[in-house]
Every structure is written in C-alpha cells, then in structure tokens.
Phi, psi and omega in degrees: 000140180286188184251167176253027172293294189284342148336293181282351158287320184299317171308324177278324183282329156342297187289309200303318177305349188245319180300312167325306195283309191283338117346287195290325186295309203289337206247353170299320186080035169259335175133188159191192192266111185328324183320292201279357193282349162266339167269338171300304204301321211281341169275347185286316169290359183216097182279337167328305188238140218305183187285303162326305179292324182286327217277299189301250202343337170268336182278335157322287210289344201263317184301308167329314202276285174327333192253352167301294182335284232248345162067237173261032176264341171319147149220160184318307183320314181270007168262322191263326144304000000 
C-alpha cells in the first residue's frame, strides 16, 4: 500500500498536468467542456487568477462535492475518475 504522501502528490501533480492540457484547448481556440466553463468563466472574472489555478480549485470543490453526495460509498475509483 502506498503512503498518503505519495498519493496526493500524485493527486496535485495529476491535476496540475490536467489544468495545462485543458489551458492549451482554451488558447488553441478549440471550445471547452462543461467541466472547464467555470473556472474559464471565474478567470474571465478575477483575472488575478490563472486559468490553471481556477481549473485545480474547481476540480477540488467537484471531488469535495462528490464525496459530500456519495459519502462512505465513495472509493478510490471514483476519486481518480
């Protein structure tokens, strides 16, 4: 069994690595997903903060939200989706 060390880095570099990707489709001009239309929207309004930065904070708050819903029914699988 891993440490839960080494999870959440793999979980924050995971993200950071999604937030990049999803960042190059928006400046690519290809559209973007609902998943991303809110943190695009929360940077066209707060400009402080990167695109990137809103892309991890909304993908935080939805695993939060998620594990609030589904509770101890929750399992890694459906954290790594």
């Amino acid at each position: 069994m891993r440490s839960k060390a080494y999870r959440a880095s793999f979980f924050v570099i995971s993200l950071l690595i999604i937030s990049f990707g999803v960042n190059l489709i928006v400046r690519a001009d290809m559209g973007n997903s609902p998943l991303t239309a809110t943190p695009y929207t929360c940077s066209a309004i707060i400009p402080e903060i990167t695109f990137g930065t809103w892309t991890i904070i909304w993908s935080v708050v939805v695993i939060i939200v998620e594990k609030i819903l589904m509770g101890r029914d929750m399992g890694t699988g459906q954290v790594l989706m």
